[in-house]
C-alpha positions in Angstrom: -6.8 15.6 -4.7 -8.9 12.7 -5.7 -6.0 10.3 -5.8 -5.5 10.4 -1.8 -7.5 6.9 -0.6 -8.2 8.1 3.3 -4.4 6.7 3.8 -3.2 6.4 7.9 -0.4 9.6 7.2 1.1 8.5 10.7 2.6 5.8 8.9 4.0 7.5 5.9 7.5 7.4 5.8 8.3 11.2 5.4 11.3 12.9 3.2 13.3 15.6 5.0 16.1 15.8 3.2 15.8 19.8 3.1 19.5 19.9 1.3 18.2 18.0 -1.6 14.7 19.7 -1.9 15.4 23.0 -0.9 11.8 23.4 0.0 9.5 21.9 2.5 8.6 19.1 0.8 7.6 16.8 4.2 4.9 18.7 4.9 3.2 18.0 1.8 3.6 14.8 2.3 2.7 15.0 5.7 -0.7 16.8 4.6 -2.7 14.1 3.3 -4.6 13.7 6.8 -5.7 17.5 6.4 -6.1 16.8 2.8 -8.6 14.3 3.5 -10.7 16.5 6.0 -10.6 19.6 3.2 -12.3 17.0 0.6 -14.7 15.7 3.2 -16.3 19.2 3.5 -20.1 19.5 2.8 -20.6 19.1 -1.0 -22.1 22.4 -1.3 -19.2 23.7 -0.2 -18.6 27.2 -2.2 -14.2 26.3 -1.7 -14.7 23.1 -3.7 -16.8 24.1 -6.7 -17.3 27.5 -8.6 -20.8 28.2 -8.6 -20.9 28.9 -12.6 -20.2 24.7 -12.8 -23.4 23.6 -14.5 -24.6 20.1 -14.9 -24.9 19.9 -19.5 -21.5 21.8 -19.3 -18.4 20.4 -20.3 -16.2 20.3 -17.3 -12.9 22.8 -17.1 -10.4 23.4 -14.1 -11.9 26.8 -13.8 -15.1 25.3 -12.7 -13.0 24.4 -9.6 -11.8 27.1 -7.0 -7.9 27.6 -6.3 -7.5 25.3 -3.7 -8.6 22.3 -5.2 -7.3 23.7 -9.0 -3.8 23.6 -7.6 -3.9 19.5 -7.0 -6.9 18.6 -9.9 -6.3 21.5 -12.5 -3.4 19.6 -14.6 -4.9 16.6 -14.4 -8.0 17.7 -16.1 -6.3 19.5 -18.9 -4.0 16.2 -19.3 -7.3 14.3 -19.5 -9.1 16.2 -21.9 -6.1 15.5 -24.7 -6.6 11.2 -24.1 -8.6 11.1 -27.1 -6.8 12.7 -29.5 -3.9 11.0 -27.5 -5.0 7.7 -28.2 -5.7 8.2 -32.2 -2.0 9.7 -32.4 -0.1 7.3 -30.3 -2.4 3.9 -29.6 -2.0 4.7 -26.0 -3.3 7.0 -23.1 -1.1 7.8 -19.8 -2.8 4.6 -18.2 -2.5 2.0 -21.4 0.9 1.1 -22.7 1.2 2.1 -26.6 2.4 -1.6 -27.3 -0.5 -2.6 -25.2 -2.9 -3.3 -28.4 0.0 -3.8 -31.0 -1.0 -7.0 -31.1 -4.5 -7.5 -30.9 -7.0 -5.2 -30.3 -10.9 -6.4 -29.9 -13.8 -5.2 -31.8 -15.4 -2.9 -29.1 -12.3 -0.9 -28.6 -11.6 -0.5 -32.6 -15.2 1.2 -31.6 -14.0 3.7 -29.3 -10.7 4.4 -31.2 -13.0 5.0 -34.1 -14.9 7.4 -31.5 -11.8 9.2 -30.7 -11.1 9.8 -34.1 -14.7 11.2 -34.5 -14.5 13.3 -31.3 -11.3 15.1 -32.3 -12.9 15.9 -35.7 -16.2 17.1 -34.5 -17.5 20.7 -35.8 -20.6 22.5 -35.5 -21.7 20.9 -39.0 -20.8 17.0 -37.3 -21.6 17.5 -33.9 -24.9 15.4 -34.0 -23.7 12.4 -35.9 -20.4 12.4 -33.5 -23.3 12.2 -30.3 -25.2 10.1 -32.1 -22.5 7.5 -33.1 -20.6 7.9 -29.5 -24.2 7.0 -27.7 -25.0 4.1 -29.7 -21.2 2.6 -28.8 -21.9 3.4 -25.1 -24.8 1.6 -24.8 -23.6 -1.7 -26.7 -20.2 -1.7 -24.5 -22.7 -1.5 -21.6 -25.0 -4.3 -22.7 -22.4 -6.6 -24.1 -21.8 -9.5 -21.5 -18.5 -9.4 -19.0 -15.6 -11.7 -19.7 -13.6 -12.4 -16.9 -10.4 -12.7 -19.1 -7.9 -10.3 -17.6 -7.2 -9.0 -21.0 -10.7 -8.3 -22.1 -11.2 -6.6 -18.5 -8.5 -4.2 -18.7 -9.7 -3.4 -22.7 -14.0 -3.0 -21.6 -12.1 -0.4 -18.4 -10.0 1.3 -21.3 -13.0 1.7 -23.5 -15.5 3.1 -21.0 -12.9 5.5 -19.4 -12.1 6.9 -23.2 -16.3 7.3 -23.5 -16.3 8.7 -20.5 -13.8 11.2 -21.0 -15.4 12.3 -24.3 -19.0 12.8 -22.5 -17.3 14.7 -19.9 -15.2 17.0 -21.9 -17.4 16.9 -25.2 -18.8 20.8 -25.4 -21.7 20.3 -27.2 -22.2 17.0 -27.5 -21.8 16.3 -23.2 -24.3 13.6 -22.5 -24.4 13.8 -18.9 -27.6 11.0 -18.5 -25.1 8.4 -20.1 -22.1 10.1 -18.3 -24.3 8.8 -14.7 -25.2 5.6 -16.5 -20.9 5.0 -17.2 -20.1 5.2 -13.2 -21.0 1.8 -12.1 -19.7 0.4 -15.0 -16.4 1.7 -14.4 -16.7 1.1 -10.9 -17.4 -2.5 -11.2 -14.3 -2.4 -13.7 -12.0 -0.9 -11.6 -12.8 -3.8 -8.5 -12.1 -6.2 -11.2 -9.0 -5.4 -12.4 -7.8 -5.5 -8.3 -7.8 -9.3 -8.9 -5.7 -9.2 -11.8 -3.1 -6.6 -10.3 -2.6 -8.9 -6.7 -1.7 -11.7 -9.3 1.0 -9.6 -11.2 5.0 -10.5 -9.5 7.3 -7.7 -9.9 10.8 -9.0 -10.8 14.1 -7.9 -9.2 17.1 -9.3 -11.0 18.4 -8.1 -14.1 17.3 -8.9 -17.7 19.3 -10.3 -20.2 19.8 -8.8 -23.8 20.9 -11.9 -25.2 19.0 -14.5 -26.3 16.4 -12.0 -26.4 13.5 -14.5 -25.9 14.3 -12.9 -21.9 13.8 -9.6 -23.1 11.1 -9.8 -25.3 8.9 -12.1 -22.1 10.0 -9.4 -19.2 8.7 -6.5 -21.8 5.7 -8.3 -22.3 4.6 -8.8 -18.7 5.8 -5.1 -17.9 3.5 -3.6 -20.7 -0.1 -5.7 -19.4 1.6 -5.5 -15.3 1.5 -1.5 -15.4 -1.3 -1.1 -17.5 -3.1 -2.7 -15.0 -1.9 -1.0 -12.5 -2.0 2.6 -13.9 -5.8 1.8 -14.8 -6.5 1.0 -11.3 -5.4 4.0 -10.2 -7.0 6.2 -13.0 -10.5 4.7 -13.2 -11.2 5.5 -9.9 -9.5 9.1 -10.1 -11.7 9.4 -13.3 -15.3 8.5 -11.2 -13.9 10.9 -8.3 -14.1 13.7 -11.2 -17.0 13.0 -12.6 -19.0 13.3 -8.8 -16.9 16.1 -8.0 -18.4 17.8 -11.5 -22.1 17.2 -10.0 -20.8 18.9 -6.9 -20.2 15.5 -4.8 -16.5 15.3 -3.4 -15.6 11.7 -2.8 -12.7 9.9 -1.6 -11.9 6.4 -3.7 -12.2 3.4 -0.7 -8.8 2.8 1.7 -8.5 -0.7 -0.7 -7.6 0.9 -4.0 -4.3 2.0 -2.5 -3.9 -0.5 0.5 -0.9 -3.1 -1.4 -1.2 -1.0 -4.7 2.0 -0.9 -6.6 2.4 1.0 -10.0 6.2 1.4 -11.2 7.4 4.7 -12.1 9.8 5.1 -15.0 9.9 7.0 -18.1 12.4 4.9 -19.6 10.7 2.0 -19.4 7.4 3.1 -20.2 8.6 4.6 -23.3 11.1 1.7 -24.9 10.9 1.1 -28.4 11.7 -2.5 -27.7 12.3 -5.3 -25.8 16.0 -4.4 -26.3 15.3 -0.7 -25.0 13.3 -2.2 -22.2 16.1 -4.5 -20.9 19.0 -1.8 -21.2 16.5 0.6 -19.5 15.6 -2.0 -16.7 19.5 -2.7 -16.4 20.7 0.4 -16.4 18.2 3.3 -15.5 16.4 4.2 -12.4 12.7 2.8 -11.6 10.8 3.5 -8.8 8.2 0.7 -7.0 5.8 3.0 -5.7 3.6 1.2 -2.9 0.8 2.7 -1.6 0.8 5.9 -3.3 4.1 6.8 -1.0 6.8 8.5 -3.3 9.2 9.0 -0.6 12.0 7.1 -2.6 11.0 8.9 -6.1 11.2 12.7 -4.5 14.6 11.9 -2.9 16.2 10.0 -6.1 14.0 10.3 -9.3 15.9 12.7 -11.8 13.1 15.5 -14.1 13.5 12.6 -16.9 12.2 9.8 -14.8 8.9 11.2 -14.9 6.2 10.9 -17.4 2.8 12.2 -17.5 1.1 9.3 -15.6 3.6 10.3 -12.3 3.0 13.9 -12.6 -1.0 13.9 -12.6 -0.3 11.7 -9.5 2.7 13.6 -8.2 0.4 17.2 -8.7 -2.7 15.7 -7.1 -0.6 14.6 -4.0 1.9 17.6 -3.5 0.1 20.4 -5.3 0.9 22.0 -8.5 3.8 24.8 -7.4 5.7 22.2 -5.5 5.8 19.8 -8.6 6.5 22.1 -11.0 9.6 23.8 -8.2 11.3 19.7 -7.9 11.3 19.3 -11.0 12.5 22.8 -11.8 15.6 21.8 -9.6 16.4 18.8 -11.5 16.4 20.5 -14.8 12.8 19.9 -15.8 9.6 21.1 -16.3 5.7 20.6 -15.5 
């Protein structure tokens, strides 16, 4: 699971309440020490990768063998529908759909344009779609860096959705520019750790009326867990791509050392400020620190839950014991 950051498991709080779970849920918990030492195998390794995973191939979970499918498989097939999520919705599991409602800059019309292109490519299109999602790639890379942290979360957005269509593209995979993407995205990803030590999580409730309240809390929670999400995403994101060339890395201890990402459905999917302050009020939400989801196993109803959690949730417990929690609550992977 490329989501585990080499964390010190002896200080993990652990969940044993065995009434509630029904299953041994503390030991997969407890196995992120041993999950570590699995990904930390040679490389080569014939457990990690299936041998038929070809560099100029699009990457599939298939390519991986069981043991690792079990924690990366969903997350892959969750990725590879980003594009065509983002054309449909304005939004990816990582970037708020009100995220861009307001403004949305040049280069990323770009990439949405791409996305468009991508999910509409054919074996008469194929070349112009490569052609045209090249050309953007190498402009977004050349362009200059502003340190706004509005326009660094939106240049991270942008090179994760190119990324993910290079990776994922059939035909039209580009692996050269896929390598050429990594530092970018790297050197993304440590800039947005800036912007998410800055963001201050509130505790007390929100008003609904005046709605001014409402409408500012909404606000900081949509650009707050974007950040946050993205964090955790880019670096998944370059973890797959070295993993595709055969290279298992773990992301560095400080991606998840003070991270914080909230987890909540309800939130994440209000219609409006309105919906955000009734669902803040009233629902459950879950601060998740330091990738520990002690509190969410224990409390977190099926519904609570959206795709974000569950690629994290799978990569960290394993597919069958995801899909068996939220089985008990009613739910489904």
């Amino acid at each position: 699971m490329l989501l585990n950051f080499d964390l010190d498991t002896d200080h993990i709080p652990i969940a044993c309440n065995t009434e509630l779970l029904d299953f041994d849920l503390s030991a997969e918990i407890g196995s992120l020490g041993s999950l570590n030492a699995f990904l930390q195998k040679p490389a080569h390794s014939e457990d990690q990768i299936a041998p038929r995973s070809l560099v100029g191939q699009p990457f599939c979970a298939t390519d991986l063998a069981p043991s690792i499918n079990s924690r990366m498989g969903y997350a892959i097939e969750q990725l590879k529908l980003v594009p065509k999520m983002m054309v449909d919705t304005n939004a990816t599991p990582w970037s708020h759909p009100m995220l861009y409602n307001a403004q949305m800059p040049r280069y990323f019309q770009d990439v949405r344009a791409a996305c468009a292109l991508y999910i509409a490519m054919n074996n008469t299109n194929t070349e112009f779609v490569k052609n045209y999602i090249i050309l953007r790639v190498e402009e977004l890379t050349a362009s200059s860096i502003s340190t706004a942290p509005a326009d660094l979360l939106t240049r991270a957005h942008a090179l994760m959705l190119y990324q993910l269509m290079l990776m994922f593209g059939g035909d039209m995979s580009h692996n050269g520019l896929a390598e050429t993407l990594l530092p970018h995205m790297e050197q993304a990803g440590e800039s947005l750790l800036g912007c998410a030590s800055q963001q201050v999580d509130p505790t007390d409730p929100v008003p609904l009326y005046p709605s001014v309240a409402a409408r500012s809390a909404w606000t900081s929670f949509i650009f707050r867990e974007s950040v946050r999400r993205t964090i955790l995403a880019i670096f998944h994101l370059i973890s797959l791509c070295r993993l595709r060339r055969g290279q298992v890395t773990l992301c560095p201890y400080s991606i998840s050392q003070n991270n914080k990402v909230t987890i909540s459905a309800h939130l994440w999917f209000a219609k409006d400020a309105v919906d955000f302050a009734v669902a803040w009020n009233e629902k459950n939400h879950f601060l998740v620190k330091e990738l520990d989801f002690t509190d969410v196993l224990r409390d977190a109803g099926f519904d609570d839950l959206d795709i974000f959690a569950k690629i994290i949730l799978v990569g960290l417990q394993g597919i069958d014991d995801v899909k068996g929690w939220l089985y008990m609550r009613g739910g489904t992977l």
